[in-house]
C-alpha positions as CSV (number, residue, x, y, z in Angstrom):
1,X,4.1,16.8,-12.7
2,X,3.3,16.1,-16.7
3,X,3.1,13.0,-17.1
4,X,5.1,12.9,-20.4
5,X,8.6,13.5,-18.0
6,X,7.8,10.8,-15.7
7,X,9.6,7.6,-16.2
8,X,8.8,4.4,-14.2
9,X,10.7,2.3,-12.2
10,X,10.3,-1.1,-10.7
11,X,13.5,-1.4,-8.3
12,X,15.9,1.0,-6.6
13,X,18.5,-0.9,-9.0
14,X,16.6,-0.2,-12.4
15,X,16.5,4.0,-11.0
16,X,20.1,4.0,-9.6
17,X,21.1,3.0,-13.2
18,X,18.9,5.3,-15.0
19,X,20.4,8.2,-12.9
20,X,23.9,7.4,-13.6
21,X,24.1,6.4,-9.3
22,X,26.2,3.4,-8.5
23,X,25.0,0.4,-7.8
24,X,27.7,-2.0,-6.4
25,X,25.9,-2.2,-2.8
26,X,22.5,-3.2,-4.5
27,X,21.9,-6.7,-4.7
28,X,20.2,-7.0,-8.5
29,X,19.0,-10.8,-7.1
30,X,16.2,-9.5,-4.4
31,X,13.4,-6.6,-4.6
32,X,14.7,-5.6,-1.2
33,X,18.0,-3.1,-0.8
34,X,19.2,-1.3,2.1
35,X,22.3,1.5,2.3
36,X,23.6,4.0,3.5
37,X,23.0,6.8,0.7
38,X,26.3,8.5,1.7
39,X,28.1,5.3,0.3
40,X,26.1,5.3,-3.4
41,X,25.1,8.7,-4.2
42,X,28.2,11.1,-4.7
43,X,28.8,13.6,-5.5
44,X,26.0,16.0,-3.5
45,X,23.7,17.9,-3.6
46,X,21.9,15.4,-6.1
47,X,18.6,15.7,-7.4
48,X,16.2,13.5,-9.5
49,X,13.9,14.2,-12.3
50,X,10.3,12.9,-11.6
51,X,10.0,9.3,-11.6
52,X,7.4,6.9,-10.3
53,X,8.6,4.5,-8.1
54,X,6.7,1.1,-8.7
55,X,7.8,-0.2,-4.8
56,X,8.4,1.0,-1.0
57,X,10.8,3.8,0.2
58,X,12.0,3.9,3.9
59,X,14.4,7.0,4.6
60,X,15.7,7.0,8.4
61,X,18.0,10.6,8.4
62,X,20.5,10.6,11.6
63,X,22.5,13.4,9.8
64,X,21.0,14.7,6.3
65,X,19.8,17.8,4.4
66,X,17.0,17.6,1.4
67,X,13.6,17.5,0.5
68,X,11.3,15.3,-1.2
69,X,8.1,16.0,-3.1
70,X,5.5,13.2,-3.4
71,X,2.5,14.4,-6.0
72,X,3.3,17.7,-5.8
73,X,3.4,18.0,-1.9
74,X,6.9,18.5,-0.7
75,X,8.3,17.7,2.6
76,X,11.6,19.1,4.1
77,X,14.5,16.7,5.4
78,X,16.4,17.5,8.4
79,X,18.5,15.3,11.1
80,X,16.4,12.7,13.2
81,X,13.4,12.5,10.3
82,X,11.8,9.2,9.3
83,X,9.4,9.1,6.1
84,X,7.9,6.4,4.1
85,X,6.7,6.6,1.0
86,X,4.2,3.6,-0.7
87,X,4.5,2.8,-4.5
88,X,2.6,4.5,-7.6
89,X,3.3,8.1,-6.9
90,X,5.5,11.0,-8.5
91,X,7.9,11.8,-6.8
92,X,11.4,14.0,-6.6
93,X,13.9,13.6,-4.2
94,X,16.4,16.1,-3.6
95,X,20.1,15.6,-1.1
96,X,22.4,18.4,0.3
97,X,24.3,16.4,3.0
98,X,23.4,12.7,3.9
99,X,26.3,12.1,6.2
100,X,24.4,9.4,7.8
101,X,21.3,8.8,5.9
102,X,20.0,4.6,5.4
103,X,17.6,3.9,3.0
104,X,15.7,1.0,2.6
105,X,13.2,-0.4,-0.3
106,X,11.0,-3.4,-0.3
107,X,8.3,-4.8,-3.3
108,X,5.1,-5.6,-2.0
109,X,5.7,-9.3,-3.1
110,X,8.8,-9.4,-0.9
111,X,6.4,-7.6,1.9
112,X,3.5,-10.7,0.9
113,X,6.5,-13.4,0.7
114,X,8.7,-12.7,3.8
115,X,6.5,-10.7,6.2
116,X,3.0,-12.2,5.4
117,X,-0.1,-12.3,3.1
118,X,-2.2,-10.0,4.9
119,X,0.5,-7.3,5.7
120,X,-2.0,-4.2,4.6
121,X,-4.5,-5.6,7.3
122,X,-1.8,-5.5,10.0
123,X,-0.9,-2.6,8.9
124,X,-3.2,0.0,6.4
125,X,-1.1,2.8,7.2
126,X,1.1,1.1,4.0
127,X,-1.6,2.4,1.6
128,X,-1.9,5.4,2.8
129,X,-1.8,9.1,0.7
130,X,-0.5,10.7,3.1
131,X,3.0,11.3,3.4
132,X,4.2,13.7,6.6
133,X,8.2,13.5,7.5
134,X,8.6,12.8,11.1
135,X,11.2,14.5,12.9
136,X,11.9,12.3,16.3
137,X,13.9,12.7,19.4
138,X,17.2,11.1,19.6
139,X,15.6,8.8,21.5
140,X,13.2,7.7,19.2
141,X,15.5,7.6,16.5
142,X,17.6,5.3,18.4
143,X,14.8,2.4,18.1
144,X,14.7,2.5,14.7
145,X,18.5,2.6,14.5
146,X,19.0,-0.3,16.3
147,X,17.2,-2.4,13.6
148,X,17.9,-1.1,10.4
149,X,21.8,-1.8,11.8
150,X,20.6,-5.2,11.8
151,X,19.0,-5.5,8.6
152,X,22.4,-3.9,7.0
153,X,24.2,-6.4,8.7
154,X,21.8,-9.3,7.5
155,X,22.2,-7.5,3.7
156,X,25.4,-7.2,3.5
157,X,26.5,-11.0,5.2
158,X,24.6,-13.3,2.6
159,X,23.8,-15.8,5.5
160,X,21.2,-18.9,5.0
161,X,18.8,-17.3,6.9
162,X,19.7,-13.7,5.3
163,X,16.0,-13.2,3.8
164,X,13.7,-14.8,6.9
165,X,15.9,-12.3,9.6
166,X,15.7,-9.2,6.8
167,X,11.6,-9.6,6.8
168,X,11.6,-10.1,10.9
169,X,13.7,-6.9,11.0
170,X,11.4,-5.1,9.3
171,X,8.2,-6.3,11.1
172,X,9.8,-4.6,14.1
173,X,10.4,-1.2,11.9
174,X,6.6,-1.5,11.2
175,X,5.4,-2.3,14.3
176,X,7.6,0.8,15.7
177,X,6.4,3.1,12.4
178,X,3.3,2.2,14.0
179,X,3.5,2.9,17.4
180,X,4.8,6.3,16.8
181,X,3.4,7.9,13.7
182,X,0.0,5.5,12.9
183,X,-1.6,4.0,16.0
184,X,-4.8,5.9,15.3
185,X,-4.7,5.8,11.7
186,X,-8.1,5.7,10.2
187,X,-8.1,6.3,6.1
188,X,-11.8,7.7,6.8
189,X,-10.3,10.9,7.7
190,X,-8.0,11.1,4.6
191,X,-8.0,13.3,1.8
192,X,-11.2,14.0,-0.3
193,X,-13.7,12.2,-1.8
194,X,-11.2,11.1,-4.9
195,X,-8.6,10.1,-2.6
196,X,-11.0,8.0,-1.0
197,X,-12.3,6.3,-4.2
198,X,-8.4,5.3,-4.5
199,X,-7.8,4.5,-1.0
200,X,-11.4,1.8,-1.3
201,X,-9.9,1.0,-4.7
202,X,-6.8,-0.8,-3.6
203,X,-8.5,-2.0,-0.2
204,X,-10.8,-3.8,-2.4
205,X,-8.1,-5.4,-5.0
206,X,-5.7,-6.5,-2.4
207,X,-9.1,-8.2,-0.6
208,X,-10.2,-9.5,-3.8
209,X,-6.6,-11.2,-4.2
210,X,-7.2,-12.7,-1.4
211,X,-10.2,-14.2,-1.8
212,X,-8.8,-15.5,-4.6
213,X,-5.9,-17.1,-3.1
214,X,-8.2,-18.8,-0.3
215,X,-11.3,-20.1,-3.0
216,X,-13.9,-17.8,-1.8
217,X,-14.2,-16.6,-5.8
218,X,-12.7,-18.2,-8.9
219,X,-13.2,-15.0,-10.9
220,X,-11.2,-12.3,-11.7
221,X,-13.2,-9.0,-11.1
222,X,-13.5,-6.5,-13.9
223,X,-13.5,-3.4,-13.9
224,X,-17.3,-3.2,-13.6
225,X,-17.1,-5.1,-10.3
226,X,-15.0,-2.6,-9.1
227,X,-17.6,0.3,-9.4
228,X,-20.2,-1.8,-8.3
229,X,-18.6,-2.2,-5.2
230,X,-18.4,1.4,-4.6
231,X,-21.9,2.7,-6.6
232,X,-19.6,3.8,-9.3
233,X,-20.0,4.1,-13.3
234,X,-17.2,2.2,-14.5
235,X,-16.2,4.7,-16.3
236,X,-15.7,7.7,-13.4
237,X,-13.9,4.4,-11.0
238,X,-11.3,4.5,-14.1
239,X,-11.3,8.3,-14.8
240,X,-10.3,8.9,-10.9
241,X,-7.8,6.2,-10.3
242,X,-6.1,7.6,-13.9
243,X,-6.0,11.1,-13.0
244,X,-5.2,10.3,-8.9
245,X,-2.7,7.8,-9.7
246,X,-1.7,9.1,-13.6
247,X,-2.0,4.8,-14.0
248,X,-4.5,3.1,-15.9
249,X,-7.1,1.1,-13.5
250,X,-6.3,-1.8,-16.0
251,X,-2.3,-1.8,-15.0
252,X,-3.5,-2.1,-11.2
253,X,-5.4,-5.1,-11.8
254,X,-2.4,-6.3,-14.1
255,X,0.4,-5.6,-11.8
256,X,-1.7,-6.8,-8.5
257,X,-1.8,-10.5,-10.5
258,X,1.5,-10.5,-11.2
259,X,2.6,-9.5,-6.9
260,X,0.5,-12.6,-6.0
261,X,1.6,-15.0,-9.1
262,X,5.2,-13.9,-8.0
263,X,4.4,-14.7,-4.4
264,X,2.8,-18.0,-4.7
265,X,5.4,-19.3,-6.9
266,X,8.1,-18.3,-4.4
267,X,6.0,-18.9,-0.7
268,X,4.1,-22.5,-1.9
269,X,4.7,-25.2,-3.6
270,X,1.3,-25.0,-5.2
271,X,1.3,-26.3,-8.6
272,X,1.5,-23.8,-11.8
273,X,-2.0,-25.1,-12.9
274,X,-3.4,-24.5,-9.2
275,X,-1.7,-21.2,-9.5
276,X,-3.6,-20.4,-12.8
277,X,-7.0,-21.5,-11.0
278,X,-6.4,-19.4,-7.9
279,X,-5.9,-16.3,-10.1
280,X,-9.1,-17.0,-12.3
281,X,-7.4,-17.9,-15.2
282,X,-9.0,-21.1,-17.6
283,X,-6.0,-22.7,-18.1
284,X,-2.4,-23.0,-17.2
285,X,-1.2,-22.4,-20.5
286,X,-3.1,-19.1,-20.5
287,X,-1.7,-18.2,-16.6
288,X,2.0,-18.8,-18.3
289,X,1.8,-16.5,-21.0
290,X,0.3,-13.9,-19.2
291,X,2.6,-13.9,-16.5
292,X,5.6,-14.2,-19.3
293,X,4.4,-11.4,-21.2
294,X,4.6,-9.2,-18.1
295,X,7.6,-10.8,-16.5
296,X,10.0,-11.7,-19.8
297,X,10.1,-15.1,-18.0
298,X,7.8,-18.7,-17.4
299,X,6.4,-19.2,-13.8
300,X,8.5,-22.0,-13.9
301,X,11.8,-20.5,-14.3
302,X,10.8,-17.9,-12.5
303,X,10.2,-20.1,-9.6
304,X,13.7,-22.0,-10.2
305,X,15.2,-18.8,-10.1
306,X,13.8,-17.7,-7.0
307,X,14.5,-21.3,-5.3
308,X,18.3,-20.6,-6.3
309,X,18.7,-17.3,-5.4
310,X,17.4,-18.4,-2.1
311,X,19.3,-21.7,-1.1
């Protein structure tokens, strides 16, 4: 995949408009959507270029045709197949028949916000490289059916509680995704040795966020740190993760303080100036134009927004 063709995306709403796909069943409000493909994505067969999808994919196929290629490696899609993909990677998708075909996508700071904090301790299998489809029995399927019924329900209602029951909902898809396909997951065993600098990579920024967030550091690891942890020169830790991930090390670090500035603002009422501490930055003034420069808003608005949206 050459990386001038790949565009990037940071919602299912931002691709669907790119591709022309309509968009009337997506809420623009939330970084969580789930559909029923059939309903969107007509006429078929439909295939997309190669994009990079900045969030999380979960495909649950009762009755559907297709493929989908993740970094090259392509998977086939047939009735009773379940597949998760994790965000960063190139990626085609390709549909023939999705007669009954739901699709759901979730941000990590909606995962951090509505599920909890720690959600890649509970479950790793959320960073993994690895990307089988799973073809189930009926049975099986059944399980997962059950819920993702529910969290179309709690999508498409617009209750008070509509956000709170959405991230329970998915808990249970989780827990189940894990109980079927990842209960002896161990990220030891995969991919080489530059998959594995990636995989200790993002371990290590997600823990360093959190220590962060609970005051066991006050500052913001450079890239340096990063190899250091891992007995790297700084400059093979970046040339991996850039030609692993075709993204800059310096735009994981970026976008990884924006997922937790986005999630303290809308999970705490922590203060913007305790906000800008927690993240390492000197000064709230500093924190705001950062996180405006990345985000086209202030934390402040963006926290009024959120507070709106939500009550």
């Amino acid at each position: 995949m050459k990386e001038e063709k790949i565009k990037v995306f940071n919602s299912n709403y931002e691709l669907y408009k790119h591709l022309n796909i309509s968009v009337e069943k997506i809420d623009i409000n939330t970084d969580f959507t789930a559909f029923y493909v059939n309903d969107l994505m007509k006429p078929l067969p439909f295939k997309s270029p190669v994009c990079r999808l900045n969030y999380f994919v979960f495909n649950f196929i009762k009755q559907g045709r297709g493929n989908y290629t993740i970094d090259e490696k392509s998977f086939e899609i047939k009735p009773y197949t379940i597949y998760f993909t994790n965000s960063g990677h190139c990626r085609v998708f390709e549909w023939t028949e999705a007669d009954e075909v739901f699709l759901i996508t979730v941000s990590e700071s909606f995962l951090k916000a509505n599920v909890h904090r720690d959600i890649f301790d509970e479950f790793p299998f959320l960073l993994s490289e690895s990307y089988p489809a799973r073809v189930v029995s009926p049975l099986i399927f059944a399980e997962f059916e059950h819920f993702y019924k529910q969290i179309h329900k709690e999508y498409t209602s617009y209750t008070p509680y509509r956000t709170r029951l959405i991230g329970t909902l998915l808990v249970a898809i989780l827990l189940k995704i894990k109980e079927y396909f990842w209960l002896d997951y161990n990220p030891i065993n995969e991919g080489n040795r530059s998959s594995q600098i990636v995989k200790n990579f993002k371990r290590l920024l997600e823990k360093h966020y959190r220590d962060l967030h609970s005051g066991k550091v006050n500052q913001v690891y450079r890239v340096q740190d990063y190899a250091d942890a891992q007995n790297l020169h700084p400059n093979y830790l970046s040339n991996v993760i850039k030609s692993k991930t075709e993204r800059p090390i310096g735009s994981w670090i970026t976008e990884k303080t924006i997922i937790e500035a986005k999630s303290l603002l809308q999970n705490s009422n922590v203060s913007v100036k305790e906000i800008a501490y927690c993240l390492g930055f000197s000064d709230a003034a500093h924190f705001a134009n950062y996180f405006k420069k990345h985000t086209n808003t202030s934390p402040l608005t963006f926290r009024k927004t959120y507070s709106t949206a939500t009550s």
